[in-house]
C-alpha positions as CSV (number, residue, x, y, z in Angstrom):
1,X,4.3,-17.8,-5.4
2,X,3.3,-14.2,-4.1
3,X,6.2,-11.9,-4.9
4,X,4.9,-8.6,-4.4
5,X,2.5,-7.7,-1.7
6,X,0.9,-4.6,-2.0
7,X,-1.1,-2.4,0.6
8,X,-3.8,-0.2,-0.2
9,X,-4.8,3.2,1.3
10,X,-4.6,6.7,0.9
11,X,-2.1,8.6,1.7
12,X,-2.6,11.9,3.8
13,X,-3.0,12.7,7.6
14,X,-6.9,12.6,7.3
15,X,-7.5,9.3,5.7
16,X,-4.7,7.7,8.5
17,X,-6.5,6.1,10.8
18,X,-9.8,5.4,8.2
19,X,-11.3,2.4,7.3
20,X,-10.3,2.5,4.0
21,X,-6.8,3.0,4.7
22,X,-6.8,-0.6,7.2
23,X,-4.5,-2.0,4.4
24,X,-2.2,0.8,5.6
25,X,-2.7,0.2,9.3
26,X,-1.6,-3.9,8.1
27,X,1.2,-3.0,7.0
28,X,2.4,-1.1,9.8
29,X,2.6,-4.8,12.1
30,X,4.5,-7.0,8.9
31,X,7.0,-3.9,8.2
32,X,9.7,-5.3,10.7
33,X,11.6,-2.0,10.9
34,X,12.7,-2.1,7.4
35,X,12.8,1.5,5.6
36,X,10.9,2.4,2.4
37,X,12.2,3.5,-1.0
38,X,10.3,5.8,-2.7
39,X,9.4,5.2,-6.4
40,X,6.7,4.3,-8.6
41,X,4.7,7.1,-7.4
42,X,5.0,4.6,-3.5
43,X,6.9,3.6,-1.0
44,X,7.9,0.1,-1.3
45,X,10.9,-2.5,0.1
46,X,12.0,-6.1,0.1
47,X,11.5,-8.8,2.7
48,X,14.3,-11.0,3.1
49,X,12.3,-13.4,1.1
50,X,13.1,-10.8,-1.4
51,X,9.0,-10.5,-2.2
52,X,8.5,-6.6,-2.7
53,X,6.0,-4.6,-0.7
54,X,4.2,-1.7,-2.4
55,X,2.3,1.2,-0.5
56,X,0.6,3.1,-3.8
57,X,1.3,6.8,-2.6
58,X,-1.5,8.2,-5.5
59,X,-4.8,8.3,-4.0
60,X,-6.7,4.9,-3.3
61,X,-8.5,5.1,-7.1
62,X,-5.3,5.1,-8.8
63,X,-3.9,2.9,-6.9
64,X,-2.9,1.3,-10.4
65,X,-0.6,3.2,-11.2
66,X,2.1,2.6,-8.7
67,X,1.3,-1.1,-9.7
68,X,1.9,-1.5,-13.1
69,X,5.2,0.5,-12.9
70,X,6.6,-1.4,-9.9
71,X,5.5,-4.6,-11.7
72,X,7.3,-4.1,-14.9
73,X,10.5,-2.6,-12.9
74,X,10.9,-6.1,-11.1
75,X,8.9,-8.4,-13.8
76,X,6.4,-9.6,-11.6
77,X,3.5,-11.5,-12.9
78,X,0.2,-10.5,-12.3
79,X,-0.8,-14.3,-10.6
80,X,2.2,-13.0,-8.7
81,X,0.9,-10.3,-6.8
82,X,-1.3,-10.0,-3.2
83,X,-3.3,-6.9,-2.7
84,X,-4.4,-5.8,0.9
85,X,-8.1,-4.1,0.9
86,X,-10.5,-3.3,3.0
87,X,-14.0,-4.9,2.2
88,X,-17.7,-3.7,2.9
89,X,-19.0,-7.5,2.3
90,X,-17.0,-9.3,4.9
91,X,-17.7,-8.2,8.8
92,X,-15.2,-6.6,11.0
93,X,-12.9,-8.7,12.9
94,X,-13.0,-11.1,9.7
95,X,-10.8,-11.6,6.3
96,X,-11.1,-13.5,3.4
97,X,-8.2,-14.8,1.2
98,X,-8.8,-15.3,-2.5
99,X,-7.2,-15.8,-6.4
100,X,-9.0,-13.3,-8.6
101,X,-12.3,-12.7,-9.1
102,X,-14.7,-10.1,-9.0
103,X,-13.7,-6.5,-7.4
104,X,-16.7,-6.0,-5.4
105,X,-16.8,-2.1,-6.5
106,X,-13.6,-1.2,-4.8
107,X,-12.1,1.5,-6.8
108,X,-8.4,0.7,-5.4
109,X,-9.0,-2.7,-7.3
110,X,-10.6,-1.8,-10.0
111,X,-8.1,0.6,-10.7
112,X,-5.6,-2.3,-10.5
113,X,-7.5,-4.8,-13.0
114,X,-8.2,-1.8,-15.2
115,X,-4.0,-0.7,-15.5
116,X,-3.0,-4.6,-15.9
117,X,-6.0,-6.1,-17.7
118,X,-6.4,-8.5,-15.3
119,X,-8.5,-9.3,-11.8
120,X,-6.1,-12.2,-11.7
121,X,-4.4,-10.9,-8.9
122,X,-4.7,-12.4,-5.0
123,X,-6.3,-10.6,-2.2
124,X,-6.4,-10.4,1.2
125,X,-9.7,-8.7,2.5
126,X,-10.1,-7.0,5.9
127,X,-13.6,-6.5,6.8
128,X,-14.6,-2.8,7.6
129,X,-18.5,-4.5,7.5
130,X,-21.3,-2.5,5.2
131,X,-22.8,0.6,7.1
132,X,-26.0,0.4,8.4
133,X,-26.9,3.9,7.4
134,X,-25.5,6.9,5.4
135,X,-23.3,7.1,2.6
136,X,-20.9,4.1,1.8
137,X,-17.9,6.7,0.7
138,X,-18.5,8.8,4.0
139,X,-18.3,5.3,5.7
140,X,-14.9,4.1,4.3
141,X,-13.4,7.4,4.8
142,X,-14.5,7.2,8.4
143,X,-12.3,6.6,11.5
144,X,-12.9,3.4,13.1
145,X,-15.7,3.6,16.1
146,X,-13.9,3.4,19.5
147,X,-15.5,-0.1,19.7
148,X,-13.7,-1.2,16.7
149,X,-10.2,0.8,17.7
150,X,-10.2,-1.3,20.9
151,X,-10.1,-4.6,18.7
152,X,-8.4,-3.3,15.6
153,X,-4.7,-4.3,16.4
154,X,-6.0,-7.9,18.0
155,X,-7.6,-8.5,15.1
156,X,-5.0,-7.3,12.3
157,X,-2.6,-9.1,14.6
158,X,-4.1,-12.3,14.3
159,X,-4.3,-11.7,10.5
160,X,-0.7,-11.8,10.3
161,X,-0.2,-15.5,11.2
162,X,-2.2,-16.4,7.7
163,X,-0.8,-13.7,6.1
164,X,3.0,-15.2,6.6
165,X,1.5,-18.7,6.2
166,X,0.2,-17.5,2.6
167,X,3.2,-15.7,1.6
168,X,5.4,-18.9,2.0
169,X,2.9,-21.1,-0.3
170,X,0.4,-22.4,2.2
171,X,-3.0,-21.6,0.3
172,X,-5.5,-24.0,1.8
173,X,-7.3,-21.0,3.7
174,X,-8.4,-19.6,0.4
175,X,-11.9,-19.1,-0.3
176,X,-12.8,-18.9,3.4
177,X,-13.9,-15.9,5.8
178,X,-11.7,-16.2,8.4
179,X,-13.3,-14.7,11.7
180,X,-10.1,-13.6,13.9
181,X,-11.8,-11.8,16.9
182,X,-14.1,-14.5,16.9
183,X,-11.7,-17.5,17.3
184,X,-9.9,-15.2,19.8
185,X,-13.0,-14.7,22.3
186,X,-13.9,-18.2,22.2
């Protein structure tokens, strides 16, 4: 059972609107008008399912931090815990649920696993896609293209149907890409 969801991004006006912050731009639809607390070195707050959402206020990397500290105030498990990333290896307008594994050089995970000692963790990746061209950190600290900004809310929007469907124990989407914009132009 996932009792803390937690959101990754950087925090800052220039990484707002990045891909690497599309964890961020997530959260923003599943918030529901509730208002943050600030602690941990994060903003976080409880659903009325009482599972705890975490937005890591340190920079992506150390994203570990806020973590470890928020897991050990409410005694959450690491097997406990959903993390929202972006990811290079699955195409934009996709996502992929899965239980651990490996961290796909994502510093904002590895940072995680290092701080627990554990990959064990769930995650929920939304695919930015690889770049063609150029530098992969230049890429994820990008803005979206205007192509991609036109689809970004249908797509994160159709991501939050699994989303609730995994956070209430429904798990049979896991190990699958899941192509949302896809599904929604066919």
């Amino acid at each position: 059972m996932i009792k803390m969801v937690v959101f990754l991004g950087n925090p800052g006006n220039q990484y707002q609107k990045t891909r690497h912050n599309i964890g961020w731009i997530f959260e923003k639809l599943i918030r529901n008008g509730l208002t943050p607390s600030t602690k941990f070195k994060a903003q976080y707050y409880k659903s009325t399912k009482d599972v705890v959402y975490l937005l890591p206020q340190t920079l992506m990397n150390n994203s570990g931090e806020s973590v470890i500290k928020a897991m050990q105030f409410f005694k959450i498990k690491i097997d406990e815990i959903l993390v929202i990333h972006d990811d290079l290896e699955t195409v934009f307008g996709s996502f992929k649920l899965k239980n651990g594994g490996g961290l796909a050089g994502h510093n904002g995970l590895r940072s995680i696993a290092t701080l627990t000692g554990s990959k064990d963790f769930h995650r929920l990746a939304l695919g930015i896609s690889r770049p063609k061209y150029g530098s992969v950190s230049s890429y994820v600290l990008g803005r979206f293209t205007q192509e991609e900004e036109a689809e970004l809310e249908l797509f994160l929007t159709g991501v939050v149907t699994y989303f609730n469907s995994y956070i209430s124990g429904d798990d049979k989407n896991v190990g699958k890409k899941i192509a949302i914009l896809q599904q929604i132009k066919e």
